[in-house]
N, CA, C and O atoms as a Tinker XYZ file with bonds, in Angstrom:
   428  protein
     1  N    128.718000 -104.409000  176.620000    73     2
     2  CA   129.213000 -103.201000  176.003000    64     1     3
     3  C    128.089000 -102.564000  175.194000    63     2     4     5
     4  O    127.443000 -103.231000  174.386000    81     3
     5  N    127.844000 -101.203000  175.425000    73     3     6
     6  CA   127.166000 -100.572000  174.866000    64     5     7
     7  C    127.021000  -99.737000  173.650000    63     6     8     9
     8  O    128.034000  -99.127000  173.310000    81     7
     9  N    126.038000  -99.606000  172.987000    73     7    10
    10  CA   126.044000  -98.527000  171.346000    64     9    11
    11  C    126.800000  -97.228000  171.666000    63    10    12    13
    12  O    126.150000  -96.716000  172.577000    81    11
    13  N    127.459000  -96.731000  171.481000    73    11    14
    14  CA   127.612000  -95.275000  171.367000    64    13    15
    15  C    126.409000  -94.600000  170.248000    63    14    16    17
    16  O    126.104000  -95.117000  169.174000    81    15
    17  N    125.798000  -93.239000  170.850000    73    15    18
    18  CA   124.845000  -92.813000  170.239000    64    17    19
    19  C    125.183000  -92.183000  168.736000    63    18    20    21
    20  O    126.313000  -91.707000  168.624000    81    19
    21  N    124.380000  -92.137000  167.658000    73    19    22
    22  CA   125.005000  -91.642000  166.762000    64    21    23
    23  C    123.715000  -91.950000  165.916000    63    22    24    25
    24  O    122.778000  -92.698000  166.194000    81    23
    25  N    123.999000  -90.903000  164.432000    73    23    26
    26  CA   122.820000  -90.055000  163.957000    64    25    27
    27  C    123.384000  -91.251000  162.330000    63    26    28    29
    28  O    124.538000  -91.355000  161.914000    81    27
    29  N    122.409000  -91.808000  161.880000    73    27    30
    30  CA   122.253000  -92.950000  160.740000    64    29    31
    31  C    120.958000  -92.269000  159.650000    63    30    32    33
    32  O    119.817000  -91.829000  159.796000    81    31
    33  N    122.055000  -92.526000  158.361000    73    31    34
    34  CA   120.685000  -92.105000  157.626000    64    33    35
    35  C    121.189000  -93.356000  156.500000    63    34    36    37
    36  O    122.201000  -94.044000  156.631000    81    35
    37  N    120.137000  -93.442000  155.316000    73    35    38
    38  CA   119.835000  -94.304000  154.228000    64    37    39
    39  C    119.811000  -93.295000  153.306000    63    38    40    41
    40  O    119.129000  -92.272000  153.259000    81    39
    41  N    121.157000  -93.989000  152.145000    73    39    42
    42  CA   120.791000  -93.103000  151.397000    64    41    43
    43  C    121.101000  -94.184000  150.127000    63    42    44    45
    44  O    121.726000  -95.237000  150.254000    81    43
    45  N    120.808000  -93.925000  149.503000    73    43    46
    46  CA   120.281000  -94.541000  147.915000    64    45    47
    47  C    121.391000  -94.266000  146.937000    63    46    48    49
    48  O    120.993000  -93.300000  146.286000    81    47
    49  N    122.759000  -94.674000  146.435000    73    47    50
    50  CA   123.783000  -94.453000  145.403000    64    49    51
    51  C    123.497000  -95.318000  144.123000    63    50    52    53
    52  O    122.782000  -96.309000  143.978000    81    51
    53  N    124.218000  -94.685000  143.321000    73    51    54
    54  CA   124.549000  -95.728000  142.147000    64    53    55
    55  C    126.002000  -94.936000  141.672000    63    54    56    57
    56  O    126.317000  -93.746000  141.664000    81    55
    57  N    126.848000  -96.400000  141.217000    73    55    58
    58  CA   128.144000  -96.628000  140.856000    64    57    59
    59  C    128.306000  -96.110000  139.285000    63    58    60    61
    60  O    127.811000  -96.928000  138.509000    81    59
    61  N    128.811000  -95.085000  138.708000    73    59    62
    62  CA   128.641000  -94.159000  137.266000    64    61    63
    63  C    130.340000  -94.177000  137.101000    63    62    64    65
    64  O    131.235000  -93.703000  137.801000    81    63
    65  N    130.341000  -95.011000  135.744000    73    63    66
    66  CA   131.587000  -95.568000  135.563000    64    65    67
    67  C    131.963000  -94.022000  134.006000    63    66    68    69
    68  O    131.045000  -93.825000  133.210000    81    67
    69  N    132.624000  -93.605000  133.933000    73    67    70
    70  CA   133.040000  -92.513000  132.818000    64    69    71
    71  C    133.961000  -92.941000  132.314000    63    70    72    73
    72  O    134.545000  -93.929000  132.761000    81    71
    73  N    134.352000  -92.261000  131.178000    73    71    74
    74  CA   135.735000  -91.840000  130.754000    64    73    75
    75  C    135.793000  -90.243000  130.572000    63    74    76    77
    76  O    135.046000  -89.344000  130.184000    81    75
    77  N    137.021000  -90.387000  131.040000    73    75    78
    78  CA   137.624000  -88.945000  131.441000    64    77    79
    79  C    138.983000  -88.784000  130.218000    63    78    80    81
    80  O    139.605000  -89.710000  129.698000    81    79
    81  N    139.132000  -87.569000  130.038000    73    79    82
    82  CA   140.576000  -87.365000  129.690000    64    81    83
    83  C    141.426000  -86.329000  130.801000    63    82    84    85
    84  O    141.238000  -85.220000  131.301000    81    83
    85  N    142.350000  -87.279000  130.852000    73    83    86
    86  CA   143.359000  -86.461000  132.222000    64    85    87
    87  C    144.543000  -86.051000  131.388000    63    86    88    89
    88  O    145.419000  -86.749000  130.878000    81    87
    89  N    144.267000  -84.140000  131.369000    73    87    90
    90  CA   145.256000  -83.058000  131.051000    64    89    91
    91  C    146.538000  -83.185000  131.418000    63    90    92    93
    92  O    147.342000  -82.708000  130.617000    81    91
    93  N    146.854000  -83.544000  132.114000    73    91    94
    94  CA   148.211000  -83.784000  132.966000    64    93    95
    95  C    149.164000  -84.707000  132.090000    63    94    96    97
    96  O    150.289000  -84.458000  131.655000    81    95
    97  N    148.189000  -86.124000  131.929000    73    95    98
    98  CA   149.242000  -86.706000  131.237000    64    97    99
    99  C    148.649000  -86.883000  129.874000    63    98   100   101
   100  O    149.203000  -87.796000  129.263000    81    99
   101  N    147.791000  -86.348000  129.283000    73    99   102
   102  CA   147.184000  -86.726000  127.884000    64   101   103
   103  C    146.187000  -87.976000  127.503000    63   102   104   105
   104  O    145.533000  -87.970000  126.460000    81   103
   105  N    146.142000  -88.979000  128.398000    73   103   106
   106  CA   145.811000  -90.132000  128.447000    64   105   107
   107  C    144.240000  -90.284000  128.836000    63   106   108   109
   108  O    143.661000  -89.458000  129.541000    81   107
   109  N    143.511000  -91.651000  128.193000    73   107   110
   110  CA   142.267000  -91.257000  128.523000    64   109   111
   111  C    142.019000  -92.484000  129.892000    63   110   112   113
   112  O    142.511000  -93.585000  129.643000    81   111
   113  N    141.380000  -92.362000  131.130000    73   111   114
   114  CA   141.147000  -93.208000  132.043000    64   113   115
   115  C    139.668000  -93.554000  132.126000    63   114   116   117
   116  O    138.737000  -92.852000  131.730000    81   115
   117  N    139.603000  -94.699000  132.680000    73   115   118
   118  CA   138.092000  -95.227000  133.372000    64   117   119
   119  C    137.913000  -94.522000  134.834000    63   118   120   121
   120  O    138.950000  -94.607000  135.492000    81   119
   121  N    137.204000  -94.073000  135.278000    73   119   122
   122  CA   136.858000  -93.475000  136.444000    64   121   123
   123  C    135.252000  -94.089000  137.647000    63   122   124   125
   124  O    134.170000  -93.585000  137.345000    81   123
   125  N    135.260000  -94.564000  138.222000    73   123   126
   126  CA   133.733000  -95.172000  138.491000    64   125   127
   127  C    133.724000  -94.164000  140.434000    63   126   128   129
   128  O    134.290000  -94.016000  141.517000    81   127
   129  N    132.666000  -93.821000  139.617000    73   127   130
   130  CA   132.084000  -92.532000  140.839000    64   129   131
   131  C    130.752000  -92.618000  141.268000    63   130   132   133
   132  O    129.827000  -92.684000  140.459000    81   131
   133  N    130.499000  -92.625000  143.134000    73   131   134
   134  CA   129.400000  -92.840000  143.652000    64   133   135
   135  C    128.672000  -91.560000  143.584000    63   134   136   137
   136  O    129.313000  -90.514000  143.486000    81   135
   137  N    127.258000  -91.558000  143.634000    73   135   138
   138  CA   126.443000  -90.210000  143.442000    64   137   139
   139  C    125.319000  -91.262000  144.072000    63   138   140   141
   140  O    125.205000  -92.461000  144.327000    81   139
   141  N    124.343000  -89.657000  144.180000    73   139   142
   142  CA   122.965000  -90.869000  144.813000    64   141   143
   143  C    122.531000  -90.507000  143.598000    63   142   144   145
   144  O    122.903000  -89.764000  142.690000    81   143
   145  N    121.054000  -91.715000  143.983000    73   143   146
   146  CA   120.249000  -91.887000  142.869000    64   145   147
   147  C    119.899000  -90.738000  142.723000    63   146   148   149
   148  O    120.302000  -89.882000  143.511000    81   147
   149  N    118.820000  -90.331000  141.378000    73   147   150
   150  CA   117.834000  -89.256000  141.752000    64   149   151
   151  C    118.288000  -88.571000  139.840000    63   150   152   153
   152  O    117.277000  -88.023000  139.401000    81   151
   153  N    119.181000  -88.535000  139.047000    73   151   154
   154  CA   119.751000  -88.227000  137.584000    64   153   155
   155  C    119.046000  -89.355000  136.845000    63   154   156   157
   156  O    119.423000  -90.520000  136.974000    81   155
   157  N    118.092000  -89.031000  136.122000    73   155   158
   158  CA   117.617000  -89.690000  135.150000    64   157   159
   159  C    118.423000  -89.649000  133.817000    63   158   160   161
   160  O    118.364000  -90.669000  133.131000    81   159
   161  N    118.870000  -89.022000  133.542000    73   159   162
   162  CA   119.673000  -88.744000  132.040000    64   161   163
   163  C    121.639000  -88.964000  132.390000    63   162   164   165
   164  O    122.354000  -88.674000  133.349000    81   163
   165  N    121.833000  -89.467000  131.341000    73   163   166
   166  CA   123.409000  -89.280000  131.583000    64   165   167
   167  C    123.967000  -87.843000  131.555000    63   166   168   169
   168  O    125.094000  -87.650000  132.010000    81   167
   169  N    123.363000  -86.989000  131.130000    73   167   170
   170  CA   123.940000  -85.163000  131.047000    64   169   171
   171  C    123.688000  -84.884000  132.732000    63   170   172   173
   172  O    124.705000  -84.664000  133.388000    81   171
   173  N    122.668000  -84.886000  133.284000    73   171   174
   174  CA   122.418000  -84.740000  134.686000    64   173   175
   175  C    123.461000  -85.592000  135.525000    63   174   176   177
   176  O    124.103000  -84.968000  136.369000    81   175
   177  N    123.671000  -86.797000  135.401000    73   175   178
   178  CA   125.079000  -87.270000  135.984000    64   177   179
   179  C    126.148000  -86.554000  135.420000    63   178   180   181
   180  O    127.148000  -86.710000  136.120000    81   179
   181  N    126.336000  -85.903000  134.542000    73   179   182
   182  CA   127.797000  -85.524000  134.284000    64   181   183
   183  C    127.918000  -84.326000  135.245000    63   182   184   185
   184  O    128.926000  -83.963000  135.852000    81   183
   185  N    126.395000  -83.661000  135.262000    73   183   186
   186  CA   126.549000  -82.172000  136.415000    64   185   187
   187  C    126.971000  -82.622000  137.775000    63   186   188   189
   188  O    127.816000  -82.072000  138.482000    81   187
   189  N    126.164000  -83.862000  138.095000    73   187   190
   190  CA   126.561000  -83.942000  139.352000    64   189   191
   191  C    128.548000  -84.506000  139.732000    63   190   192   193
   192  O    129.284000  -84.176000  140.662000    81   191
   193  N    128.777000  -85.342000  138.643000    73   191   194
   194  CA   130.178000  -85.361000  138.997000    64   193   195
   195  C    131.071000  -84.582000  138.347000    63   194   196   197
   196  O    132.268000  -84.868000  138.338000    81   195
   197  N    130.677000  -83.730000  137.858000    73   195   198
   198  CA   131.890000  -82.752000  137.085000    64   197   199
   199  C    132.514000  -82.113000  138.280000    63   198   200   201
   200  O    133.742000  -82.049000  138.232000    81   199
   201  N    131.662000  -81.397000  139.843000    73   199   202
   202  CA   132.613000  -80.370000  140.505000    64   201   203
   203  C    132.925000  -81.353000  141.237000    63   202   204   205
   204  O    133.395000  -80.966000  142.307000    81   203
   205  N    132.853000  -82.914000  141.097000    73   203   206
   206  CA   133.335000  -83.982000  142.495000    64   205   207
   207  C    135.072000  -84.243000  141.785000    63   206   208   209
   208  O    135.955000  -84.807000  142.432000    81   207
   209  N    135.277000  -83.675000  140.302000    73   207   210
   210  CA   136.638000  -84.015000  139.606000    64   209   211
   211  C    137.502000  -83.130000  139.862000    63   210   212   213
   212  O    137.058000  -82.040000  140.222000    81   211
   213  N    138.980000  -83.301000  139.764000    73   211   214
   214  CA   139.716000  -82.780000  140.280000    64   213   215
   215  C    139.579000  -81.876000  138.700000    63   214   216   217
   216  O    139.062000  -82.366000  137.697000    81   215
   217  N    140.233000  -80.326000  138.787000    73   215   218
   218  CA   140.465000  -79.759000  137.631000    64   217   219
   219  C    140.932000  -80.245000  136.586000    63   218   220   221
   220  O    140.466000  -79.963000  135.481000    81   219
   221  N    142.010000  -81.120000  136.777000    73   219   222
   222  CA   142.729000  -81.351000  135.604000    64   221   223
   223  C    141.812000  -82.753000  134.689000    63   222   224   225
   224  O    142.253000  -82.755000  133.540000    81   223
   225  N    141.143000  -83.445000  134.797000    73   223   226
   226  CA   140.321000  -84.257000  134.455000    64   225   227
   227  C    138.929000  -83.797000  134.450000    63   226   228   229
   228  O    138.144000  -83.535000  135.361000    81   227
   229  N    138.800000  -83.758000  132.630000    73   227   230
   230  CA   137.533000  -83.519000  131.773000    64   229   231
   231  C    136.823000  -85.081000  131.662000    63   230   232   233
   232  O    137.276000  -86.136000  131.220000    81   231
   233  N    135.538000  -84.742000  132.253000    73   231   234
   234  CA   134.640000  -85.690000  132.166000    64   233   235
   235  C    134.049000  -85.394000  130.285000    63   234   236   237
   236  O    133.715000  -84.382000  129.669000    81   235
   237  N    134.205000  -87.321000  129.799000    73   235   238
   238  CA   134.265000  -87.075000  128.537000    64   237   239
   239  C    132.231000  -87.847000  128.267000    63   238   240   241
   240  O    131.293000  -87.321000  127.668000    81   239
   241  N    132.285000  -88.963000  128.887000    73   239   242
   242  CA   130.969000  -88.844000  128.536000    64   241   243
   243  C    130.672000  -90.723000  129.938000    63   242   244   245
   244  O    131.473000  -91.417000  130.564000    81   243
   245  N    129.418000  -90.748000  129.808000    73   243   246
   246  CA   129.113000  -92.350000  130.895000    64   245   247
   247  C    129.378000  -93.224000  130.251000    63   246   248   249
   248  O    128.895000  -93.182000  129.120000    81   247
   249  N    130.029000  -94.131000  130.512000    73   247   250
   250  CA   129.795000  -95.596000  130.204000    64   249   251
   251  C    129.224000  -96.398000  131.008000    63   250   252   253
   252  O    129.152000  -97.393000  130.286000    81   251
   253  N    128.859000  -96.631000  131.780000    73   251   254
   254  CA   128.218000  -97.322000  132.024000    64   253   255
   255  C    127.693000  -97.009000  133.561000    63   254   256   257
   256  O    128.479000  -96.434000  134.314000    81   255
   257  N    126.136000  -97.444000  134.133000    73   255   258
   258  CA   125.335000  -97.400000  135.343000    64   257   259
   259  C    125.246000  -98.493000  136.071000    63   258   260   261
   260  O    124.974000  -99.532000  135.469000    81   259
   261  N    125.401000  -98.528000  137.181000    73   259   262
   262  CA   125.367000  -99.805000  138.321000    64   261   263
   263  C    123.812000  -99.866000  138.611000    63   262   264   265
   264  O    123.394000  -98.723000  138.794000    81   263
   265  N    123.062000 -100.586000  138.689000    73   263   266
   266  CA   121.814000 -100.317000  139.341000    64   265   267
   267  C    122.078000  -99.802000  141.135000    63   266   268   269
   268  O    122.890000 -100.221000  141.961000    81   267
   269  N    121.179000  -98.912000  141.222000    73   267   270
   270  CA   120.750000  -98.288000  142.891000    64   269   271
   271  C    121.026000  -99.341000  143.661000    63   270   272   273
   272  O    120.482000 -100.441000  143.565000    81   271
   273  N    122.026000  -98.976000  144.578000    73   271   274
   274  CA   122.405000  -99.431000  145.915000    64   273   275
   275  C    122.337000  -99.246000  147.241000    63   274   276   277
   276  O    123.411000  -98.856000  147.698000    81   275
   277  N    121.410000  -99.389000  148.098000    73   275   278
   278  CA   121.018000  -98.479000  149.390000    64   277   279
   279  C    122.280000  -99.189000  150.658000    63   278   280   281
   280  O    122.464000 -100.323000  151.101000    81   279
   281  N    122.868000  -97.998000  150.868000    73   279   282
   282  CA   123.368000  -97.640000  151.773000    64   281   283
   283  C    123.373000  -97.166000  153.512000    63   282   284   285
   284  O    123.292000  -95.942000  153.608000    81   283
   285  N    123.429000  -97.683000  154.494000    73   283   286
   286  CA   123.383000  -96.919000  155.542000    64   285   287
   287  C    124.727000  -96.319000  155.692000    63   286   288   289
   288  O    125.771000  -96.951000  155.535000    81   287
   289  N    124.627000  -94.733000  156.089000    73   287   290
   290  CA   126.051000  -94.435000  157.082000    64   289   291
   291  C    125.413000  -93.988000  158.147000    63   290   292   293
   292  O    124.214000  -93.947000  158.425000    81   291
   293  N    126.746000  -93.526000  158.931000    73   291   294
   294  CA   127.280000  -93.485000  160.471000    64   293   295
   295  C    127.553000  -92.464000  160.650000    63   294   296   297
   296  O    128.047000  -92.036000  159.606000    81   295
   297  N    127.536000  -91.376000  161.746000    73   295   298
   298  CA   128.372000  -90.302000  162.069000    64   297   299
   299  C    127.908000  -90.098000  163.317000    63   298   300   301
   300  O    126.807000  -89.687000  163.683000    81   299
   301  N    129.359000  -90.601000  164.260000    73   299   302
   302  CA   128.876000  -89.812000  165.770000    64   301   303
   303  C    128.051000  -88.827000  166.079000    63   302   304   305
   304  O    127.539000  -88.326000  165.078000    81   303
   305  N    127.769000  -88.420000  166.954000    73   303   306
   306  CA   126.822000  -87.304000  167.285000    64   305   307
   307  C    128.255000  -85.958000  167.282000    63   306   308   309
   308  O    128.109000  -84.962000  166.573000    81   307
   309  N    128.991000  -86.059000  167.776000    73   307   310
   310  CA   129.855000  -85.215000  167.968000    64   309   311
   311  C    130.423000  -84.777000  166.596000    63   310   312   313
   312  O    130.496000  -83.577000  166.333000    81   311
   313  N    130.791000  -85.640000  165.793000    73   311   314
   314  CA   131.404000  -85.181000  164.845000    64   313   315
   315  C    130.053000  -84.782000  163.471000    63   314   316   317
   316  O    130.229000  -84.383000  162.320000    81   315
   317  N    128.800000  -85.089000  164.191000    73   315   318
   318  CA   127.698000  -84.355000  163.222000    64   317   319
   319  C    127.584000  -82.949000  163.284000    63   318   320   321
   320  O    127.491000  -82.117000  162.382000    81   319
   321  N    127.616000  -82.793000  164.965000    73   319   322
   322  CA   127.394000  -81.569000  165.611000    64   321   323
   323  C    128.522000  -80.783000  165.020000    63   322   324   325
   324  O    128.298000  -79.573000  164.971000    81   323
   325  N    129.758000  -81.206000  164.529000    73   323   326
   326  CA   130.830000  -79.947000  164.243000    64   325   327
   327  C    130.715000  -80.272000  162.619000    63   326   328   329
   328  O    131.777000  -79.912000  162.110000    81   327
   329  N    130.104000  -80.645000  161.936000    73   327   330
   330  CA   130.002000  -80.690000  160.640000    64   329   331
   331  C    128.837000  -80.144000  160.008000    63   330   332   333
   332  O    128.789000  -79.768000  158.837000    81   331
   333  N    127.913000  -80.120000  160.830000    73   331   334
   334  CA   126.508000  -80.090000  160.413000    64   333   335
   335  C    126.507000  -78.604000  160.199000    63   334   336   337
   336  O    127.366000  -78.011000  160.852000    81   335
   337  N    125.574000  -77.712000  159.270000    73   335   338
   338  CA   125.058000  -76.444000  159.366000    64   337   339
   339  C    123.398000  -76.519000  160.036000    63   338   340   341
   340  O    122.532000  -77.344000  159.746000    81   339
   341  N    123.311000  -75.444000  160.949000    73   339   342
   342  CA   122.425000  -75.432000  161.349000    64   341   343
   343  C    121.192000  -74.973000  160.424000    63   342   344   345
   344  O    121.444000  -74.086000  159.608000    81   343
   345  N    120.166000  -75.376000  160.459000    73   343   346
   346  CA   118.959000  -75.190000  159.449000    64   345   347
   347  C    117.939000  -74.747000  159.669000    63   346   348   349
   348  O    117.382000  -74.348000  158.646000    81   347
   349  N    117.249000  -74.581000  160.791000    73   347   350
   350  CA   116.642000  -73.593000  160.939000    64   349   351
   351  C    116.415000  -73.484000  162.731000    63   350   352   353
   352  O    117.097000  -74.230000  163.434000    81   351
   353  N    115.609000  -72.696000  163.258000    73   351   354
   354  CA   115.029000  -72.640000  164.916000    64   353   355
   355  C    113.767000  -73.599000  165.275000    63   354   356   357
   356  O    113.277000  -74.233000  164.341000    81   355
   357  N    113.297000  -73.720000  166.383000    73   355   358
   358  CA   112.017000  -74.468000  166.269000    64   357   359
   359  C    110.841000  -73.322000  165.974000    63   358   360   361
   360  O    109.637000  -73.576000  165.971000    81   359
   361  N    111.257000  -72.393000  165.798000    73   359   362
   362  CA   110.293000  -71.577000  165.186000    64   361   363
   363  C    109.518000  -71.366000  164.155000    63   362   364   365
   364  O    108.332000  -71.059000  164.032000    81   363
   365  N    111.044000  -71.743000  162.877000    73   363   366
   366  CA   110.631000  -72.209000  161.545000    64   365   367
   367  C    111.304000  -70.905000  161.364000    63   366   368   369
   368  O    110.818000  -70.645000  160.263000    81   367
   369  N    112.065000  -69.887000  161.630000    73   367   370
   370  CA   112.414000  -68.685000  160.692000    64   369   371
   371  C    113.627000  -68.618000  160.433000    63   370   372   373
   372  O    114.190000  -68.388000  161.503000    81   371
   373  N    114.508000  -68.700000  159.458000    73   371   374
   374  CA   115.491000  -68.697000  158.690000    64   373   375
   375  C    116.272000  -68.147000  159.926000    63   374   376   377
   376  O    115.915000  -67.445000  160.872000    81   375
   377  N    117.667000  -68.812000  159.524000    73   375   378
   378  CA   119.016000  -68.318000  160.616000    64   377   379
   379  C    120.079000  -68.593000  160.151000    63   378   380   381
   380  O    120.236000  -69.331000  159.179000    81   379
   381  N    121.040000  -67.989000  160.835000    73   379   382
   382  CA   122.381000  -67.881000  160.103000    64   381   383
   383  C    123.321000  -69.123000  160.890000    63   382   384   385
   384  O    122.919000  -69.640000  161.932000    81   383
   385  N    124.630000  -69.519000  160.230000    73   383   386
   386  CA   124.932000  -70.759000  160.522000    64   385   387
   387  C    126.445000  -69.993000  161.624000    63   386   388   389
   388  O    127.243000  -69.119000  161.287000    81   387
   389  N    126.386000  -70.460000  162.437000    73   387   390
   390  CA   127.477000  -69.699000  163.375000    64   389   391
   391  C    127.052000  -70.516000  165.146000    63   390   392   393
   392  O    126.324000  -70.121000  166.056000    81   391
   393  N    127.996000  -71.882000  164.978000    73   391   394
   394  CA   127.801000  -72.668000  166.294000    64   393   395
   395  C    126.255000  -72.909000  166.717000    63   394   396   397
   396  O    125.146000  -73.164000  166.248000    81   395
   397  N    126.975000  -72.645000  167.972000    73   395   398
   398  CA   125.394000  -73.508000  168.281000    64   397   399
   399  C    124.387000  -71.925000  168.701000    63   398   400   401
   400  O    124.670000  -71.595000  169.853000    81   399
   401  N    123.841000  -71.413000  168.363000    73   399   402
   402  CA   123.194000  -69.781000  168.558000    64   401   403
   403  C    122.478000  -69.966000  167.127000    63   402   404   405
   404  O    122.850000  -70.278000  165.996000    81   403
   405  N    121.533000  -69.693000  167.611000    73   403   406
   406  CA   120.324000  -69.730000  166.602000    64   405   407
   407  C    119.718000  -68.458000  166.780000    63   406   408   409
   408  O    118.945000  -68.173000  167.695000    81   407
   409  N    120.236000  -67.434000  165.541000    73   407   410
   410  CA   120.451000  -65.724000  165.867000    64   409   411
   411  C    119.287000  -66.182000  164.619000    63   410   412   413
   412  O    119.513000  -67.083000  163.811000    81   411
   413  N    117.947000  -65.323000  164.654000    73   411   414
   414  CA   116.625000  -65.174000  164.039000    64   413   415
   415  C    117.152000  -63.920000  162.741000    63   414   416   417
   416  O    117.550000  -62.832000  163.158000    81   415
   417  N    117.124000  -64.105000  161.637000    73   415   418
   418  CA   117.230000  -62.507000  161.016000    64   417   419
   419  C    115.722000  -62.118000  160.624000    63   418   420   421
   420  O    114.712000  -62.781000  160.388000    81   419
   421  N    115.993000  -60.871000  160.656000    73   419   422
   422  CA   114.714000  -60.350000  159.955000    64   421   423
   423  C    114.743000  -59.700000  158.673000    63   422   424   425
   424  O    115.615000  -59.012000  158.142000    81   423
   425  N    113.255000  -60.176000  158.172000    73   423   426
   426  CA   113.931000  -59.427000  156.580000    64   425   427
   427  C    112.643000  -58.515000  156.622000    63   426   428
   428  O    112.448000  -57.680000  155.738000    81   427
């Protein structure tokens, strides 16, 4: 039995444990949220998970950092191809994202 083909990348997380206060019910929770590495400061982690929170839960401040964990994922080729935005031509000149047509703009 054979691999099915499919597009693998490595990517580098760490586990960022918060407390939150959740509006809904008044109460304060523990929350532990994956992000990749790359936030040196705890204010720079709060940017990156503040728009990953649902509205009603205010990120209140970190408690605590997991050390960096490298990761591989997976994604068929098929389901890359309908997820993916296209990024540029082999030309190198900027294009707009619309299937598979790699329409050149000019500026």
């Amino acid at each position: 039995m054979s691999r099915k083909p499919s597009i693998t990348r490595t990517i580098a997380t760490e586990d960022v444990t918060i407390s939150a206060a959740n509006e809904q019910s008044g109460r304060l929770q523990a929350l532990t949220i994956t992000i990749p590495v790359g936030s040196k400061t705890d204010l720079e982690r709060m940017r990156v998970i503040r728009p990953q929170l649902p509205p009603h839960i205010q990120p209140l401040r970190v408690v605590k950092v997991a050390p960096p964990e490298t990761h591989i994922y997976r994604m068929s080729i098929p389901d890359f191809v309908a997820h993916a935005a296209i990024y540029d031509c082999r030309d190198g000149n900027k294009t707009e994202t619309g299937g598979n047509k790699c329409d050149t703009i000019s500026e």
